[in-house]
N, CA, C and O atoms as CSV, one atom per row, in Angstrom:
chain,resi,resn,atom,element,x,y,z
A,1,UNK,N,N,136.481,88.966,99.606
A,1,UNK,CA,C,136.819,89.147,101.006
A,1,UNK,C,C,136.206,90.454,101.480
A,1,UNK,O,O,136.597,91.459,100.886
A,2,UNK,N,N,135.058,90.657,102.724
A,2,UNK,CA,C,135.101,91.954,102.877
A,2,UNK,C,C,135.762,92.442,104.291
A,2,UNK,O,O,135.895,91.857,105.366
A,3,UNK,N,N,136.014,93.356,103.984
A,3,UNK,CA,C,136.610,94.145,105.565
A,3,UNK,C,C,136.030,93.841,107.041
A,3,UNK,O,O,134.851,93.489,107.077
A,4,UNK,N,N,136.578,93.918,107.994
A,4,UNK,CA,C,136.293,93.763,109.350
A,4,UNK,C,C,136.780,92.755,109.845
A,4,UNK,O,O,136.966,91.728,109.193
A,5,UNK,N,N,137.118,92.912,111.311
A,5,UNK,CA,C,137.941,91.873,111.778
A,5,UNK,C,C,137.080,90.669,112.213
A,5,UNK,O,O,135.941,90.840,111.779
A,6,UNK,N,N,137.193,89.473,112.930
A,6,UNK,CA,C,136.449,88.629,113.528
A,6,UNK,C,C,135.602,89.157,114.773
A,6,UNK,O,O,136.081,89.427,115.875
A,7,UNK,N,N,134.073,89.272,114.354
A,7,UNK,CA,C,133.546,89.001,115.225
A,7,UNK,C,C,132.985,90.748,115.068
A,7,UNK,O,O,132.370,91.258,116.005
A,8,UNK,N,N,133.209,91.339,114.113
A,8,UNK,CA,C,132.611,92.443,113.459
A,8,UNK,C,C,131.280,92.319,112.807
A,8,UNK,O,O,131.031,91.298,112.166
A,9,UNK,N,N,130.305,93.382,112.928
A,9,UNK,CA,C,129.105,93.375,112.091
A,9,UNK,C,C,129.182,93.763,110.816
A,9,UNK,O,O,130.132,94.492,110.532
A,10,UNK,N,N,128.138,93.352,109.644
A,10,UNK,CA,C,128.378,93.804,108.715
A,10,UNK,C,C,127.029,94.289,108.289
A,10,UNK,O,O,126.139,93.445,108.392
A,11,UNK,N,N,126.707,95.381,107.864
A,11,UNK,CA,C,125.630,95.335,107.050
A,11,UNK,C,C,124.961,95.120,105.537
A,11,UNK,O,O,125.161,96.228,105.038
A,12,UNK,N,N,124.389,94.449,104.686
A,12,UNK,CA,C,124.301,94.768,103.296
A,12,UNK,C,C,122.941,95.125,103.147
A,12,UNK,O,O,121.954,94.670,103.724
A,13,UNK,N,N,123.054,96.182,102.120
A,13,UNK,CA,C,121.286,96.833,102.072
A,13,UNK,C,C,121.158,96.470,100.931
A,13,UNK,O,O,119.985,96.148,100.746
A,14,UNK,N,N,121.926,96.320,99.819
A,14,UNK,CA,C,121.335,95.834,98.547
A,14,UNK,C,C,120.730,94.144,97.952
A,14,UNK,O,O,120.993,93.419,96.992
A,15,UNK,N,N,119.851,94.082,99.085
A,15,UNK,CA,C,118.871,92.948,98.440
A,15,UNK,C,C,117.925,92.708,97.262
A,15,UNK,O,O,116.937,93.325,96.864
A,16,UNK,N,N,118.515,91.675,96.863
A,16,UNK,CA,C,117.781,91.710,95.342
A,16,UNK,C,C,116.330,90.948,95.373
A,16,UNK,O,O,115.495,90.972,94.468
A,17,UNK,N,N,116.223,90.228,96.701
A,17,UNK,CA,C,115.069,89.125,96.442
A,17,UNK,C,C,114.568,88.799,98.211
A,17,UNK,O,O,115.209,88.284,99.128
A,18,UNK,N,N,113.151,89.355,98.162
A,18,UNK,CA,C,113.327,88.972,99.814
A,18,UNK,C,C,112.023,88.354,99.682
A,18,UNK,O,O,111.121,88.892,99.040
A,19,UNK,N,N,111.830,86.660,100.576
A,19,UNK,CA,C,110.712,85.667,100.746
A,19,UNK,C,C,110.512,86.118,102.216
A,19,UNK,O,O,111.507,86.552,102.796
A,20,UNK,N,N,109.381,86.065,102.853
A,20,UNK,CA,C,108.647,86.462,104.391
A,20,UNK,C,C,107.895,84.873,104.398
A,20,UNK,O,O,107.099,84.761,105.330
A,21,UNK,N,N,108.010,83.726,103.579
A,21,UNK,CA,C,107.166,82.670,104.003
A,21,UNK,C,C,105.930,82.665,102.601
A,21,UNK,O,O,105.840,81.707,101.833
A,22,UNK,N,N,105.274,83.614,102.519
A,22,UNK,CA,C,104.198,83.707,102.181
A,22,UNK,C,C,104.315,84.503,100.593
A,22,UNK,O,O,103.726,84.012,99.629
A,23,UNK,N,N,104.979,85.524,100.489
A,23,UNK,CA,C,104.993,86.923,99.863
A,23,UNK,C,C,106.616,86.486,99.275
A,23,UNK,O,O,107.413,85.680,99.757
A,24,UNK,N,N,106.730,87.313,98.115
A,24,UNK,CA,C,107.761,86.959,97.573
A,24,UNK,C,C,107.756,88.776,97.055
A,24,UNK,O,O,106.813,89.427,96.605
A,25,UNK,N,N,109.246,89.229,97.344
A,25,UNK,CA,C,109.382,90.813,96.899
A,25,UNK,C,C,110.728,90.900,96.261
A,25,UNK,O,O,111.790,91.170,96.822
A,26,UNK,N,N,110.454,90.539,94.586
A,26,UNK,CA,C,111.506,91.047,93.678
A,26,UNK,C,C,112.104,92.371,93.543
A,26,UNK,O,O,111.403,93.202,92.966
A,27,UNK,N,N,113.220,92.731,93.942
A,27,UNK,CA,C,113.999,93.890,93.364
A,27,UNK,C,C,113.998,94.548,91.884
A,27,UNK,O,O,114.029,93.945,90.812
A,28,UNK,N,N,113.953,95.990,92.117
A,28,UNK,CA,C,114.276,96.280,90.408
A,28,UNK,C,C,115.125,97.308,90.480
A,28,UNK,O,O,114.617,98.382,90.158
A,29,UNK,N,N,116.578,97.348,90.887
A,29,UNK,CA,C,117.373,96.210,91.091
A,29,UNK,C,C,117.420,95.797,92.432
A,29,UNK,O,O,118.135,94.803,92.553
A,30,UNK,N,N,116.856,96.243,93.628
A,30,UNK,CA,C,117.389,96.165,94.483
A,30,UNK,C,C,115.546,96.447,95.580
A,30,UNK,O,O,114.819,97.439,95.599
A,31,UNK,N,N,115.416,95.267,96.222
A,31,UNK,CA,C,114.458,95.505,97.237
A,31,UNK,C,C,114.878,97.183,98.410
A,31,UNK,O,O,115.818,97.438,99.162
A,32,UNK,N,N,113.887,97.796,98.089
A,32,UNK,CA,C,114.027,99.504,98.984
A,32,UNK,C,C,113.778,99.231,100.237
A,32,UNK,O,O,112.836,98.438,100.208
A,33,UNK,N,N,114.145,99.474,101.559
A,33,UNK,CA,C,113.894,99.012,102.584
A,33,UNK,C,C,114.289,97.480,103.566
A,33,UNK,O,O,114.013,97.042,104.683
A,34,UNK,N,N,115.177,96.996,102.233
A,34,UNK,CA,C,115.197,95.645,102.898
A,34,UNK,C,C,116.919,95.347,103.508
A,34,UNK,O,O,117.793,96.089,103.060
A,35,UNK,N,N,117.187,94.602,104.197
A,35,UNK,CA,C,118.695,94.785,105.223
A,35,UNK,C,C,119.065,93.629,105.527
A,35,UNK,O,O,118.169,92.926,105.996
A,36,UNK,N,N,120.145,93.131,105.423
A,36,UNK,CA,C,120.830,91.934,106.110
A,36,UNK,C,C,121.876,92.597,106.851
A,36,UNK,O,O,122.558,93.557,106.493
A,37,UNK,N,N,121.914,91.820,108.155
A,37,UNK,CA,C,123.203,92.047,108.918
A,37,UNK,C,C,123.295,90.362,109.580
A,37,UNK,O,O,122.619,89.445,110.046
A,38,UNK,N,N,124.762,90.813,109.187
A,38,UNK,CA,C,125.289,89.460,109.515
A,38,UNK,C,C,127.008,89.675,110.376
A,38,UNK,O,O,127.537,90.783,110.286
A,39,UNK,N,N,127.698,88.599,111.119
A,39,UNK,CA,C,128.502,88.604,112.004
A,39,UNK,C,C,129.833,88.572,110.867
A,39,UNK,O,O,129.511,88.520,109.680
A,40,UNK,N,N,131.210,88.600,111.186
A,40,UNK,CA,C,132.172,87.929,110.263
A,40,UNK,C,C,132.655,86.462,111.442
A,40,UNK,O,O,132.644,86.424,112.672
A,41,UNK,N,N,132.880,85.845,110.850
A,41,UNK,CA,C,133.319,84.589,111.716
A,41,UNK,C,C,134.741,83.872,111.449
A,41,UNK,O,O,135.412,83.013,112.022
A,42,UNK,N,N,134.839,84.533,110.477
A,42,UNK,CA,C,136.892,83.839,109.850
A,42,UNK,C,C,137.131,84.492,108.397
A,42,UNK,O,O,136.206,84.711,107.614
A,43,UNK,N,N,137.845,84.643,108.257
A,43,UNK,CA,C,138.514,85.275,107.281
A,43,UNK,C,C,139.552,84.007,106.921
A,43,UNK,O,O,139.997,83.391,107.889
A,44,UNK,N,N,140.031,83.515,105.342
A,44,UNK,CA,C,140.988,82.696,104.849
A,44,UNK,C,C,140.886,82.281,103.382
A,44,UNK,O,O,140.212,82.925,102.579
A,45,UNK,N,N,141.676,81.028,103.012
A,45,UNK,CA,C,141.416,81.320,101.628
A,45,UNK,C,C,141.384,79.999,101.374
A,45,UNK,O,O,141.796,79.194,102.209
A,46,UNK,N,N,140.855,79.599,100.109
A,46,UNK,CA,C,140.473,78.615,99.541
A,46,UNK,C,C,141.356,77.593,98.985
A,46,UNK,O,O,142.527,77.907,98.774
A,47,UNK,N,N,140.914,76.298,98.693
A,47,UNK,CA,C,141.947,75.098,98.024
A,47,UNK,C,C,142.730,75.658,97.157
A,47,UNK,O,O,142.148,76.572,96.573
A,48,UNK,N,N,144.033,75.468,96.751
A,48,UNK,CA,C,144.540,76.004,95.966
A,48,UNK,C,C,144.286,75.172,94.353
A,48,UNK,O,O,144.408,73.955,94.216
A,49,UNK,N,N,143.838,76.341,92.986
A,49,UNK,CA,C,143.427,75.474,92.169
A,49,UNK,C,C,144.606,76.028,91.029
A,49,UNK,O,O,145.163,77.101,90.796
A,50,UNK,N,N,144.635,74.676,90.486
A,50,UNK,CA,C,145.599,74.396,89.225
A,50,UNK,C,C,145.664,75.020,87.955
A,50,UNK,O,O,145.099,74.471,87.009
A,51,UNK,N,N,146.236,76.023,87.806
A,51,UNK,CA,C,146.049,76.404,85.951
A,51,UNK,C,C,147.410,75.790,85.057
A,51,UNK,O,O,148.390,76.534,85.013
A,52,UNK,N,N,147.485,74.574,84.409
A,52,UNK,CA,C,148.470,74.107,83.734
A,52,UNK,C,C,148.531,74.430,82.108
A,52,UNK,O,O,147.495,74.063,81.554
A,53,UNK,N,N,149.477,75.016,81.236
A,53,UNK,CA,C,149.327,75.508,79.717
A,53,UNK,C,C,149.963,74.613,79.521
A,53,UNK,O,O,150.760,74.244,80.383
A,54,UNK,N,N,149.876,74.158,78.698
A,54,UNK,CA,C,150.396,73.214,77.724
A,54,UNK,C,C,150.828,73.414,75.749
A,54,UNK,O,O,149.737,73.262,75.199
A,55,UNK,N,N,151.788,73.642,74.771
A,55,UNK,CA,C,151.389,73.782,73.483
A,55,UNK,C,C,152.308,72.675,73.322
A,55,UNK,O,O,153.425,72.645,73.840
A,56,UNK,N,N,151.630,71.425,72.319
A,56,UNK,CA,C,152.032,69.906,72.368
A,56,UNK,C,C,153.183,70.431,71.396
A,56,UNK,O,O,153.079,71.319,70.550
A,57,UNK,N,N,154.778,69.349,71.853
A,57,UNK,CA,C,155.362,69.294,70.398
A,57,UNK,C,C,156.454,71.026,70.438
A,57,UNK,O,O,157.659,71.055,70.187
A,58,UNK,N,N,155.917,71.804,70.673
A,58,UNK,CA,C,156.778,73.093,71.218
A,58,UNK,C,C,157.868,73.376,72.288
A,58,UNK,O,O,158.549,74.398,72.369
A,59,UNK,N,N,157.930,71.652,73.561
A,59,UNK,CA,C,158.543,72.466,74.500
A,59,UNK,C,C,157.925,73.576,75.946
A,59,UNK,O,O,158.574,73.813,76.965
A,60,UNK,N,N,156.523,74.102,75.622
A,60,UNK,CA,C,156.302,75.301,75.885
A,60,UNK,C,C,154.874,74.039,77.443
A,60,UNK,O,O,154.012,73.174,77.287
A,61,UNK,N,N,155.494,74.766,78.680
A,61,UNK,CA,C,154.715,74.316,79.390
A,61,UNK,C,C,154.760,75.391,81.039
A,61,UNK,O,O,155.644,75.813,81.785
A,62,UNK,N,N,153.460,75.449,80.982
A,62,UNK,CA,C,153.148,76.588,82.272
A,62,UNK,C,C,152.455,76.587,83.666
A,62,UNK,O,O,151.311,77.040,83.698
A,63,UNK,N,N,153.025,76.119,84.853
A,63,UNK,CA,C,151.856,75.523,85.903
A,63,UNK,C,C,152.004,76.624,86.826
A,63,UNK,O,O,153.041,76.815,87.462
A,64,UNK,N,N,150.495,77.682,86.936
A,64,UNK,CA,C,150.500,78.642,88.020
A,64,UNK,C,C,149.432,77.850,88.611
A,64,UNK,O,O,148.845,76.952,88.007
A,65,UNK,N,N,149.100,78.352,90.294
A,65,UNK,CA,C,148.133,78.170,91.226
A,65,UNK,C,C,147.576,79.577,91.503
A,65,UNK,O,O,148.064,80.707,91.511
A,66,UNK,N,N,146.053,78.924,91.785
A,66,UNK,CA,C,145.071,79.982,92.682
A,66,UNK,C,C,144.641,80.366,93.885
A,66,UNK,O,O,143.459,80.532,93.587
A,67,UNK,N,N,144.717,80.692,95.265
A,67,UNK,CA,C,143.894,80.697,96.273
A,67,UNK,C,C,143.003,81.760,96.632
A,67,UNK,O,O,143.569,82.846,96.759
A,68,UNK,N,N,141.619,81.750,96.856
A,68,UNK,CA,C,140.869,82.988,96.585
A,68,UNK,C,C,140.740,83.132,97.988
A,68,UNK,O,O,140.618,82.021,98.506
A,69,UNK,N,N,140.715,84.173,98.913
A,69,UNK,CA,C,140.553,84.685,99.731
A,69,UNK,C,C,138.624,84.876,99.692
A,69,UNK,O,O,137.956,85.186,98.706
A,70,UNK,N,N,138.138,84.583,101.038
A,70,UNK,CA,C,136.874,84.616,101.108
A,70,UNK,C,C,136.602,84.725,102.644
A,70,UNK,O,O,137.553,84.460,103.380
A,71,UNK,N,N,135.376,85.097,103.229
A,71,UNK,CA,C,134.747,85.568,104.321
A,71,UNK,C,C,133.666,84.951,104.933
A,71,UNK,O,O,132.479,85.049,104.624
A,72,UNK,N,N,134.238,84.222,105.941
A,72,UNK,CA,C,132.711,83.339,106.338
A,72,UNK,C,C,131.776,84.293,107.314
A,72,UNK,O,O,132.092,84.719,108.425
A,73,UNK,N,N,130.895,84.449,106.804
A,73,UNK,CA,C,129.837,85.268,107.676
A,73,UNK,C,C,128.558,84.410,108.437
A,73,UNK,O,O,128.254,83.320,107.950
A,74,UNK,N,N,127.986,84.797,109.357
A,74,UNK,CA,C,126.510,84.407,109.756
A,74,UNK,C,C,125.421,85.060,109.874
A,74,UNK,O,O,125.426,86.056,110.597
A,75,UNK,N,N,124.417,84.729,109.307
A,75,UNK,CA,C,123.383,85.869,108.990
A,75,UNK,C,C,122.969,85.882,110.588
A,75,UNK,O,O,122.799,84.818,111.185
A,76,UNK,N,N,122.788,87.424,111.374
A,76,UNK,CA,C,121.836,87.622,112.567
A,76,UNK,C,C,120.365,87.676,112.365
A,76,UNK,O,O,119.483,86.991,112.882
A,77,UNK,N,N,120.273,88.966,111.208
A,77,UNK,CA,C,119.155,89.427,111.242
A,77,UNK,C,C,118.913,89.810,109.781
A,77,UNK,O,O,119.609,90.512,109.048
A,78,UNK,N,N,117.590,89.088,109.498
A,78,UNK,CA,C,116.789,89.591,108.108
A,78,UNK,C,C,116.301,90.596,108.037
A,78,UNK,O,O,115.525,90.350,108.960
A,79,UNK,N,N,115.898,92.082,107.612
A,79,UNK,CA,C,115.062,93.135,108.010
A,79,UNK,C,C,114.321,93.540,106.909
A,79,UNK,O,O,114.943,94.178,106.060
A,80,UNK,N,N,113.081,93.312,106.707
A,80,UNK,CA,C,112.445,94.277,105.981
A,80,UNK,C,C,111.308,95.129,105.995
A,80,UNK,O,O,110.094,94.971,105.862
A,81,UNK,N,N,112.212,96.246,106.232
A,81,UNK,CA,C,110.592,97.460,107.053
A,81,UNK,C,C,109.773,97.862,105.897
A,81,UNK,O,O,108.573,98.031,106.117
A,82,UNK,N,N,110.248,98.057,104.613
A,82,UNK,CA,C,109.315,98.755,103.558
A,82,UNK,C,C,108.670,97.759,102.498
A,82,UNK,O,O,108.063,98.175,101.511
A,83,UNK,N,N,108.823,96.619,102.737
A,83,UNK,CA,C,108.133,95.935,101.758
A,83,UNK,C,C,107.083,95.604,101.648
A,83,UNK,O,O,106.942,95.024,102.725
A,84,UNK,N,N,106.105,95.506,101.118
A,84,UNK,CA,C,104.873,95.809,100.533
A,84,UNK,C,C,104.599,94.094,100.339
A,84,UNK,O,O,105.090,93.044,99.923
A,85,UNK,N,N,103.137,94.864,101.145
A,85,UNK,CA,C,102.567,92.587,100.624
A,85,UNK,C,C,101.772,92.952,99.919
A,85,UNK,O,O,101.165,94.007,100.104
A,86,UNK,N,N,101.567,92.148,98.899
A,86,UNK,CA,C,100.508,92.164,97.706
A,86,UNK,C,C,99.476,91.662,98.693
A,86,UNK,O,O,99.672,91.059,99.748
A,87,UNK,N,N,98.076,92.119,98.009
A,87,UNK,CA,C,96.437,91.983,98.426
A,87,UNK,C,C,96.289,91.268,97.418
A,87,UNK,O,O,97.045,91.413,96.457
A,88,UNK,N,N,95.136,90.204,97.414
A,88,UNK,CA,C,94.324,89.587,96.881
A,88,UNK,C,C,93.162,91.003,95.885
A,88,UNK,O,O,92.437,91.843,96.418
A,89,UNK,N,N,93.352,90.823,94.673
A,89,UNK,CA,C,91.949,91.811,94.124
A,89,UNK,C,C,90.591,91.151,94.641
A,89,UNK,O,O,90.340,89.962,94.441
A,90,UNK,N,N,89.439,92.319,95.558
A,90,UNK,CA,C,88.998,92.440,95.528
A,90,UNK,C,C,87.549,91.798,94.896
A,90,UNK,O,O,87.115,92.437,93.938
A,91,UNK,N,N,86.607,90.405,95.390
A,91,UNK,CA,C,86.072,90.459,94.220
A,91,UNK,C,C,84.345,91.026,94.193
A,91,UNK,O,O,83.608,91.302,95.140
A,92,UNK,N,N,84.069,91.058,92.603
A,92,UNK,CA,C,83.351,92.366,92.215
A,92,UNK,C,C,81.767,91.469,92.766
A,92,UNK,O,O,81.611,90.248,92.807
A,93,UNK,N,N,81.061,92.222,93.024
A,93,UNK,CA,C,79.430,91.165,93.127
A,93,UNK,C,C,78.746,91.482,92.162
A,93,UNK,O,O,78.828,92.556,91.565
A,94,UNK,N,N,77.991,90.562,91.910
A,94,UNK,CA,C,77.588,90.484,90.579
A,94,UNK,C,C,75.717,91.079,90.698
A,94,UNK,O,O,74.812,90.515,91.314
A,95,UNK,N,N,75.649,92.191,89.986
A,95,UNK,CA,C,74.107,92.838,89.643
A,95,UNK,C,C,73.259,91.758,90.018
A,95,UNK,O,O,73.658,90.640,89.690
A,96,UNK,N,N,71.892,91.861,90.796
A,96,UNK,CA,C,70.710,91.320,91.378
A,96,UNK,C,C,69.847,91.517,90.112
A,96,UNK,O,O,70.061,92.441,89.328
A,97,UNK,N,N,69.072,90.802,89.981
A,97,UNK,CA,C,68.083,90.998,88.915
A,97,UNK,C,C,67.116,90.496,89.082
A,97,UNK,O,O,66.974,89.291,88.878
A,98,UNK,N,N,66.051,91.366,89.554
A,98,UNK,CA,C,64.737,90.949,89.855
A,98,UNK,C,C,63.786,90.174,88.960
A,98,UNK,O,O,63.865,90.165,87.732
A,99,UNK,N,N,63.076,89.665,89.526
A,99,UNK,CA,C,62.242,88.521,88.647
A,99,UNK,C,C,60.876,89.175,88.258
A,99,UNK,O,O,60.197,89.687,89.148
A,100,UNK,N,N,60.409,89.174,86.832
A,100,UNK,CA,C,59.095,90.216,86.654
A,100,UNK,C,C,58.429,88.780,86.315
A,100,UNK,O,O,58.893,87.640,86.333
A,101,UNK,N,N,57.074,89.332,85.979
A,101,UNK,CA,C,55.509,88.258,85.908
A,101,UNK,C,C,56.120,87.810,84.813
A,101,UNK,O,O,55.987,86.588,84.870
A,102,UNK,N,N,56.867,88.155,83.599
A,102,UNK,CA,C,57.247,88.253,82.638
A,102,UNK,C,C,58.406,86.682,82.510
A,102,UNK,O,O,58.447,85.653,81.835
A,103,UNK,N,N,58.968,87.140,83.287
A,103,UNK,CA,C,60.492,85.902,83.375
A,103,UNK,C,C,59.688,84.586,84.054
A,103,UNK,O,O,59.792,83.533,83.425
A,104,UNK,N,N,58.973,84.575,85.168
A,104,UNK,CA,C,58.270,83.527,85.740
A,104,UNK,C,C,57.588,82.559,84.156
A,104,UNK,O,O,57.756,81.340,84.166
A,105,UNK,N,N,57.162,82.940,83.424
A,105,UNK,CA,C,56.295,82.434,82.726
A,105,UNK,C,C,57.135,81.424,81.272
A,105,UNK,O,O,56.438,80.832,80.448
């Protein structure tokens, strides 16, 4: 669950993995420069799930429940000002080599 009421911004800067379409920029741990902000849109909690113990033959039987509290957000805005697009290397041209009376023959 994170903090803020409905209809609050949030920011997270620790991106681990950011795609532009084209370019792909892995984190180590964390892309430098890169930003999500996103809206909060509801705050609530989840199906409630079953933990039942059982030891056969003992008598011995235990039924607790779970509900996890969680945060629906909407992404606004992707940002990444410092990320770096890889270039294509460069390629090398290859030495001219003139033709002597020598090679003709």
């Amino acid at each position: 669950k994170q903090t803020g009421d409905t209809g609050a911004t949030l920011t997270f800067d620790n991106v681990l993995l950011f795609h532009d379409g084209t370019n792909t920029q892995i984190g180590t741990p964390t892309v430098s420069g890169a930003s999500v902000t996103a809206t909060v849109v509801d705050h609530g909690r989840e199906r409630k799930i079953l933990i039942y113990k059982k030891k056969r033959r003992k008598g011995y039987q235990r039924k607790n429940g779970h509900r996890q509290w969680y945060t629906e957000i909407e992404i606004q805005k992707i940002k990444a000002s410092a990320v770096k697009k890889s270039k294509a290397a460069p390629k090398k041209a290859k030495p001219k080599v003139k033709e002597t009376a020598q090679d003709k023959e």
